[in-house]
Each structure stands twice: as C-alpha cells, then as structure tokens.
C-alpha positions as CSV (number, residue, x, y, z in Angstrom):
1,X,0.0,0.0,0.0
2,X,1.5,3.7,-1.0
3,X,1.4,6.7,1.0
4,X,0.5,9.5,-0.2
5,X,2.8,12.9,1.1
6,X,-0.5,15.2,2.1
7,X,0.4,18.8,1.0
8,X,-0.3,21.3,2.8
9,X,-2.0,24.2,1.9
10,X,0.0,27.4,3.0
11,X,-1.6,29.3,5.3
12,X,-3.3,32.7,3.7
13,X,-2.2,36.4,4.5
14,X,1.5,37.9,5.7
15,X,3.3,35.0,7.0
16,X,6.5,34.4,6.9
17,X,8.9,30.9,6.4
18,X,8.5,28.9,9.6
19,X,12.0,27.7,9.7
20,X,13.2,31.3,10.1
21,X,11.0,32.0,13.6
22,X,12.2,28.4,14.8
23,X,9.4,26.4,13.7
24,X,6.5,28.6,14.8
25,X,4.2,30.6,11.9
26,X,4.7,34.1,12.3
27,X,2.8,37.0,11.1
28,X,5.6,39.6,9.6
29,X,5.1,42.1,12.6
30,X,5.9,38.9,14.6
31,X,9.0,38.4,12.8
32,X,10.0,41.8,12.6
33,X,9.9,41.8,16.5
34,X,11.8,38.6,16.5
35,X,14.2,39.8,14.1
36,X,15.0,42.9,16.2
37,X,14.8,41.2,19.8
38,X,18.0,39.3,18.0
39,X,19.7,42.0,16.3
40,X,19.7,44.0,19.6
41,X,20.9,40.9,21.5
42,X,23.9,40.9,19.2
43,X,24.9,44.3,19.6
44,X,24.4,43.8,23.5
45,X,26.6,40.8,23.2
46,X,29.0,43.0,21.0
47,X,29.3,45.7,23.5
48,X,29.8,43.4,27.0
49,X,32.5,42.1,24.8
50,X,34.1,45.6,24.1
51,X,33.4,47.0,27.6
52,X,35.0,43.7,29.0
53,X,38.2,44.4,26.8
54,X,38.3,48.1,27.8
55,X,38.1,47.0,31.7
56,X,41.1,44.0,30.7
57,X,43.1,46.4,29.2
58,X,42.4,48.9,32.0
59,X,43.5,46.6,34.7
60,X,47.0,45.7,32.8
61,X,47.7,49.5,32.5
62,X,47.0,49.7,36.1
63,X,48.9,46.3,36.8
64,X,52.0,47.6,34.9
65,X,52.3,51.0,36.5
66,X,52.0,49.3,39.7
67,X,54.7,47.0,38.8
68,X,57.4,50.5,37.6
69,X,56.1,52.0,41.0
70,X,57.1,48.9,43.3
71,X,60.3,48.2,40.9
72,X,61.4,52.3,41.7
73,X,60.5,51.5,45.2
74,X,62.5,48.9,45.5
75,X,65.5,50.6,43.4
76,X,65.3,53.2,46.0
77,X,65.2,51.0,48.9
78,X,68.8,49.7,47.4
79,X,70.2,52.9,46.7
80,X,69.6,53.9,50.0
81,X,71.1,50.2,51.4
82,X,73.9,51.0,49.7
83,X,74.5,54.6,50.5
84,X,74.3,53.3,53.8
85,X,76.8,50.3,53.7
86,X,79.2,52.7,52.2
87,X,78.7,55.4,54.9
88,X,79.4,52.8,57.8
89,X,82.6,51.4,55.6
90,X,83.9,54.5,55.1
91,X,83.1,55.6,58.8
92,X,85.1,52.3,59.8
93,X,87.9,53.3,57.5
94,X,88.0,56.4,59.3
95,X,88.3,54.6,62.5
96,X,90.2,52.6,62.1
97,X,93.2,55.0,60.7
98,X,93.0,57.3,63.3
99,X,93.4,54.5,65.7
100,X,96.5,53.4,64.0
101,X,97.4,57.2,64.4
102,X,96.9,58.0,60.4
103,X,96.1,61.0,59.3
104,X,92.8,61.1,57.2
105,X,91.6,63.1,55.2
106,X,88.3,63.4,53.2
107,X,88.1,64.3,49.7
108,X,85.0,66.8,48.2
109,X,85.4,65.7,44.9
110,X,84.9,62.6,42.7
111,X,83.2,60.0,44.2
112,X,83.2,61.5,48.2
113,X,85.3,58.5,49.3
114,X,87.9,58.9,52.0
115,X,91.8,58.7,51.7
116,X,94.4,57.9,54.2
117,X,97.4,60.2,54.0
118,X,100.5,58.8,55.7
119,X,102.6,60.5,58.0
120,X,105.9,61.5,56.0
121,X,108.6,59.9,56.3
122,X,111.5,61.0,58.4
C-alpha cells in the first residue's frame, strides 16, 4: 500500500517561512519583533564584549604602573642600602686609621670617598 505525502495548503495572509522563527508561523510584525529582539541581543553581546576588553586592558595598564612604582620603590630602597653600607665602611675606615694614628683626610670631589694620608717619612 502507498502513502500519499499530504500537501499542505499554505496558510493565507502575511506569514513568513517557519523555519526562520524556529518552527512557529509568524505574522511579519511577529518576525520583525523577532528579528529585532535578536539583532539587539547581538549588539548587547558585541558591547559586553568591548566594555570587558576596555576593563582588561584597563586593569594591565594599572597592573603595569604598579609594577614601575614597586620596581622604583624597591631601586630606592637599594640605593639607600647601599648609601648606607658605604657610609658605615667609610666611617670604619676612618676609625680605624685614626686608631692606628693615620692622618685622614676626606676628599669633596669625585666619588666623596675617604683617603688615608700617611705621616711623611722622616
């Protein structure tokens, strides 16, 4: 026994192709809505995705000039260690020569370093 495909009659006035609206039979104002509900989904998606760039790259400017401020911090923090260790070596230097009954003498010029001057020789 044959089947016979049934054809449907399409459904008079301003529809629009079913498989568009997801299976359903829409009027065209319908569609139109549909249409526009998506379009403006889109361009919602579109802009979270910009806005979510803009905050990313936001947040690694911020991240990097935090990084130069806590690398200049710490370059500081050296400078100053250093200053320091020479300070107390040359302040030991200084000591230490006058307790051995050198004369010192400290130099303005150049890199501010202290010399010892020997007594002349007699």
């Amino acid at each position: 026994m044959l089947v016979r495909p049934v054809a449907r009659s399409r459904p008079k006035g301003d529809f629009v192709d079913a498989a568009a609206s997801g299976g359903k039979l829409l009027i065209y104002e319908e569609m139109e809505a549909v249409v526009k509900s998506k379009a403006a989904a889109a361009e919602a998606k579109v802009k979270a995705k910009r806005e979510a760039a803009e905050t990313r790259a936001v947040k690694k400017v911020e991240a990097a000039a935090l990084k130069t401020a806590r690398q200049a911090a710490a370059a500081v923090a050296r400078l100053r260690r250093r200053e320091e260790t020479q300070r107390k070596k040359r302040q030991s230097l200084i000591q230490r020569g006058r307790e051995k009954g050198l004369q010192v003498t400290t130099y303005t010029s150049g890199a501010d370093t202290p010399g010892i001057s020997l007594p002349p020789l007699s």
